[in-house]
C-alpha positions as CSV (number, residue, x, y, z in Angstrom):
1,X,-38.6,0.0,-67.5
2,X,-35.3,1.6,-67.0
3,X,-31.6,0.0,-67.6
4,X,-28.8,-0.2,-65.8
5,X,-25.6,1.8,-67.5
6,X,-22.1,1.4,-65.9
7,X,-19.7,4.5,-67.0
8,X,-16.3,4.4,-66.6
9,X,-15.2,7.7,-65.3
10,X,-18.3,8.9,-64.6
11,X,-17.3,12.0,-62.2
12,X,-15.2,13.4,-66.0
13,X,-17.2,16.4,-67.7
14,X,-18.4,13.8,-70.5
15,X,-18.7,10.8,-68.2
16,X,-21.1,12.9,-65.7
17,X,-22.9,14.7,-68.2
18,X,-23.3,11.3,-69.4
19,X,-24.7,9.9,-66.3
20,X,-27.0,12.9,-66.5
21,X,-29.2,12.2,-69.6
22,X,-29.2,8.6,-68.1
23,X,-30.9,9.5,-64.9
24,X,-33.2,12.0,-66.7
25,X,-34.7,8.6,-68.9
26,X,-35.2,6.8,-65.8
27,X,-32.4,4.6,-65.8
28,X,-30.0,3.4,-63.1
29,X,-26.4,4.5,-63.5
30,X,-23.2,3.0,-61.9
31,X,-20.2,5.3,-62.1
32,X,-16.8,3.4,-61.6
33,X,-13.4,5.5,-61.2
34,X,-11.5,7.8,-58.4
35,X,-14.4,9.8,-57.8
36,X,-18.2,9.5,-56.6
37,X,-20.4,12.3,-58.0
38,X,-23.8,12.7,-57.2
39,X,-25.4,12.1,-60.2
40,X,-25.1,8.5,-60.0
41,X,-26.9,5.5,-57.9
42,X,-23.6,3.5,-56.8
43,X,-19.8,3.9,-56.8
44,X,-17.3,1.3,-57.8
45,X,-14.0,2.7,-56.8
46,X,-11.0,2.1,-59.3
47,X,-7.8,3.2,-60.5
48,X,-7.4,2.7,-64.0
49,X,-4.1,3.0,-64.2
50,X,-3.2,1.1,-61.1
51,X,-2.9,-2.5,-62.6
52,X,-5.0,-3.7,-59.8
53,X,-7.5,-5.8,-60.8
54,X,-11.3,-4.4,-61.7
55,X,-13.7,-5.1,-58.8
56,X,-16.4,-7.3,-59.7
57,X,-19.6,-6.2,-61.4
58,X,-22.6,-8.4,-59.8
59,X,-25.7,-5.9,-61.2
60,X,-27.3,-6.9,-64.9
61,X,-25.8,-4.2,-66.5
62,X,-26.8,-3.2,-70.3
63,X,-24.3,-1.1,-71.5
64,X,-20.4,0.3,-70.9
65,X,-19.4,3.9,-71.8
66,X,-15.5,3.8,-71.0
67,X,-14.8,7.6,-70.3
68,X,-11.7,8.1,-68.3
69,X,-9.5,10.4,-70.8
70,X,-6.1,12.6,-71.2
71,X,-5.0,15.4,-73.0
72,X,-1.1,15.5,-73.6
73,X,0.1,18.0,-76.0
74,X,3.4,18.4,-76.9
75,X,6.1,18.2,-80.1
76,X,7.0,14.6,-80.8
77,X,10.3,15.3,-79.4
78,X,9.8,15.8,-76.2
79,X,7.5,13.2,-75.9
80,X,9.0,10.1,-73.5
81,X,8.3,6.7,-74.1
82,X,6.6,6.8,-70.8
83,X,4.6,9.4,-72.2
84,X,3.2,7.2,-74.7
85,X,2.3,4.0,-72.3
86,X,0.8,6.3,-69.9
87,X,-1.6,7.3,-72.3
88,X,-2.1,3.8,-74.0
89,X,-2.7,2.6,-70.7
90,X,-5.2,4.9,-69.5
91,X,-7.0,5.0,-72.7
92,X,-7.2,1.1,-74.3
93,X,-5.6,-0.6,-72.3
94,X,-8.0,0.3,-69.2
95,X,-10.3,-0.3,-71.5
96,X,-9.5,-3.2,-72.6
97,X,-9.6,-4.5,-68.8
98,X,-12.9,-3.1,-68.0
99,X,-14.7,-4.6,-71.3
100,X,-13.0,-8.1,-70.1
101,X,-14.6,-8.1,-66.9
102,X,-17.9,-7.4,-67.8
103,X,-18.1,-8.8,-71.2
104,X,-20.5,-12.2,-69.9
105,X,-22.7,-9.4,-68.1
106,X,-23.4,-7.6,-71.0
107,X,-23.6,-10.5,-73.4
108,X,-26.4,-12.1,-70.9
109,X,-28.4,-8.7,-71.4
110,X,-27.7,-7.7,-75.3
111,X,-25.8,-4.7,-74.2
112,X,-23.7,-2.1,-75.8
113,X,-20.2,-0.6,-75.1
114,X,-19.4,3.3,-76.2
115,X,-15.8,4.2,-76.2
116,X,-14.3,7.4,-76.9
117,X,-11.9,8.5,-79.7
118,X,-10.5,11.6,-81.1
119,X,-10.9,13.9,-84.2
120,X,-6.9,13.5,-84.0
121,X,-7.3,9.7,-84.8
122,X,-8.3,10.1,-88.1
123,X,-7.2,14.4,-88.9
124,X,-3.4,14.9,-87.9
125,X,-3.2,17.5,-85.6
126,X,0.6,18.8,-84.3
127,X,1.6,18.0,-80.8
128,X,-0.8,15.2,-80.7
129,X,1.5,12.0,-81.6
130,X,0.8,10.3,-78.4
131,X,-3.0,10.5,-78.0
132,X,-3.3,10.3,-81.4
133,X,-1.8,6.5,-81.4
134,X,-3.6,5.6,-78.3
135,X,-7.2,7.1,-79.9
136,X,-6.2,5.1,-83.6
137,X,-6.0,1.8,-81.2
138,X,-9.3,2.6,-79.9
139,X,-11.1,2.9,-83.2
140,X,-8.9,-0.7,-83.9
141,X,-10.5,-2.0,-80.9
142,X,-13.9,-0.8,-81.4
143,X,-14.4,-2.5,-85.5
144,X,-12.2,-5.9,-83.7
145,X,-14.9,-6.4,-81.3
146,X,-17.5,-5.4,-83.3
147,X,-16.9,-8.4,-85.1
148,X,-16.0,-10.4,-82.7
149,X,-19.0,-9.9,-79.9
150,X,-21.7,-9.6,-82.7
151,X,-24.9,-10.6,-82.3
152,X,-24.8,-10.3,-78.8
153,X,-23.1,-7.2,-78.2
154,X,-22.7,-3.9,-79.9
155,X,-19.3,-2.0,-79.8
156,X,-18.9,1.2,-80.7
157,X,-16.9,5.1,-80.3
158,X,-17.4,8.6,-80.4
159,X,-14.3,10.7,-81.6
160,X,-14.9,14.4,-80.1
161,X,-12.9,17.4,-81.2
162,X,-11.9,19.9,-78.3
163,X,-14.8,19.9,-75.6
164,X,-15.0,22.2,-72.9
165,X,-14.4,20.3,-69.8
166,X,-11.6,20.5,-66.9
167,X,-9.6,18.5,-69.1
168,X,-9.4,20.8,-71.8
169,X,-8.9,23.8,-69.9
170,X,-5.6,25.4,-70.3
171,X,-6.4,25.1,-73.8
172,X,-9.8,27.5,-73.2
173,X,-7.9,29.3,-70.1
174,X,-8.6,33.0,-72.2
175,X,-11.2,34.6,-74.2
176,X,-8.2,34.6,-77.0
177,X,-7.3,30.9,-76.4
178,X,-11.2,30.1,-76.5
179,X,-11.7,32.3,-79.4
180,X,-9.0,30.5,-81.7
181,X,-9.6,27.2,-80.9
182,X,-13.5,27.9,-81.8
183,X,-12.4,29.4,-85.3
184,X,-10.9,26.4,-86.4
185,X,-14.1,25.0,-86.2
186,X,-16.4,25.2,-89.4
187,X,-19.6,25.5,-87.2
188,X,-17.0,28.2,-85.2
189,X,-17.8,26.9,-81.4
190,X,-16.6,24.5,-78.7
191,X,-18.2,21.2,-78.0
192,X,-20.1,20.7,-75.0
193,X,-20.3,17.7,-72.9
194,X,-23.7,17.6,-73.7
195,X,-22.9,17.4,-77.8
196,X,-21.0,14.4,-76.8
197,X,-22.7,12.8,-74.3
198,X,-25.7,12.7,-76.4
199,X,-24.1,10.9,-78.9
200,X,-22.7,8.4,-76.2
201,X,-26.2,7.8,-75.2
202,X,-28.1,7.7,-79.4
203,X,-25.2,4.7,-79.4
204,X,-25.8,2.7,-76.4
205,X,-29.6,3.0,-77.8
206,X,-29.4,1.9,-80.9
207,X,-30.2,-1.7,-82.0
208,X,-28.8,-1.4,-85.2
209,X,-25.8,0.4,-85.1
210,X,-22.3,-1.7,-84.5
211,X,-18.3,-1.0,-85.4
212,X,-18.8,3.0,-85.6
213,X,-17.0,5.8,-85.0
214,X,-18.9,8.5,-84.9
215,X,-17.4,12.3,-85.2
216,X,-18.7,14.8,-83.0
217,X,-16.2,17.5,-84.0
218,X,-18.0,20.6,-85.1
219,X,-16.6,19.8,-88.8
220,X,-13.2,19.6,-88.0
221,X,-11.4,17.2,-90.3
222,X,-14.6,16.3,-92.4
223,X,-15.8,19.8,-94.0
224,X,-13.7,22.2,-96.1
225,X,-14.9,25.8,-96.2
């Protein structure tokens, strides 16, 4: 019998891709953000950096995947303060708010929540000071409530290295630029919203599996050759 999934950001590359392997099981998918796609069953429109409260969630839902996400690249010095909180706030904080809303929902169903990283959280990579600090605050968040929502629910995070999605593109925007960015790569490619979103789905799946961070990063930080 299938679930019902709630994604965060569901109309992202990752997010809808997401939604995707979802349907394809059978299972009922809720996609809350800006935009409706077609993929899912029902849109839940919010802003998550609006500071307006999250609408309510009435539907049994069995697992979270919070995929809104930002890519700001640039030297630490001309990074603003506001720079910084705009990315925090997107990235936990919205987080944060969306796992507080539903937290009795998915505690009543033994569900699971998948949040979403970065290879830059853990490998330090120039220009990337302030999604760097919001990504390390997600992996904090993910052990924290690990801990704290165990038995009932499991918590954890996939950290990606550069996927091709609309998000990423002025950094694939030329053969050269694509070229490059796949060389520093051991397994010498680009990830796919399908190499993460299966990854997001394996964790939302598995029983036994709480308090991770899993890399999907074609090698990147975690192989020398």
């Amino acid at each position: 019998m299938g679930k019902t999934y709630l994604i965060a950001g569901a109309s992202g590359g990752i997010g809808n891709e997401t939604a995707r392997i979802l349907k394809a099981q059978g299972h009922l998918v809720i996609n809350l953000g800006r935009t409706p796609n077609e993929i899912c069953d029902k849109f839940v429109e919010h802003d998550f950096t609006s500071g307006q409260p999250m609408p309510d969630i009435d539907t049994p839902i069995h697992g979270l995947v919070y995929a809104p996400g930002s890519i700001t690249l640039k030297p630490f010095a001309s990074l603003s303060e506001q720079d910084f909180l705009t990315e925090f706030n997107l990235n936990v904080m919205g987080a944060v708010a969306t796992i507080k809303k539903v937290a009795a929902n998915l505690k009543r169903n033994q569900g699971s929540v998948v949040l979403f990283s970065s290879v830059a959280a853990q490998t330090g990579l120039s220009y990337h000071a302030s999604i760097s600090t919001s990504k390390g605050a997600i992996e904090g968040l993910t052990r924290a409530l690990a801990a704290e929502f165990a038995p009932d629910i499991r918590v954890n995070a996939v950290a990606p290295s550069l996927t091709d999605t609309k998000l990423a593109a002025p950094l694939l925007s030329s053969d050269l630029k694509r070229q490059a960015n796949a060389d520093r790569h051991q397994l010498k490619r680009i990830g796919t919203p399908s190499d993460i979103a299966r990854a997001a789905v394996f964790l939302l799946e598995s029983d036994w599996i709480t308090g991770q961070i899993i890399g999907v990063n074609g090698g990147m930080g975690t192989v020398l050759k």
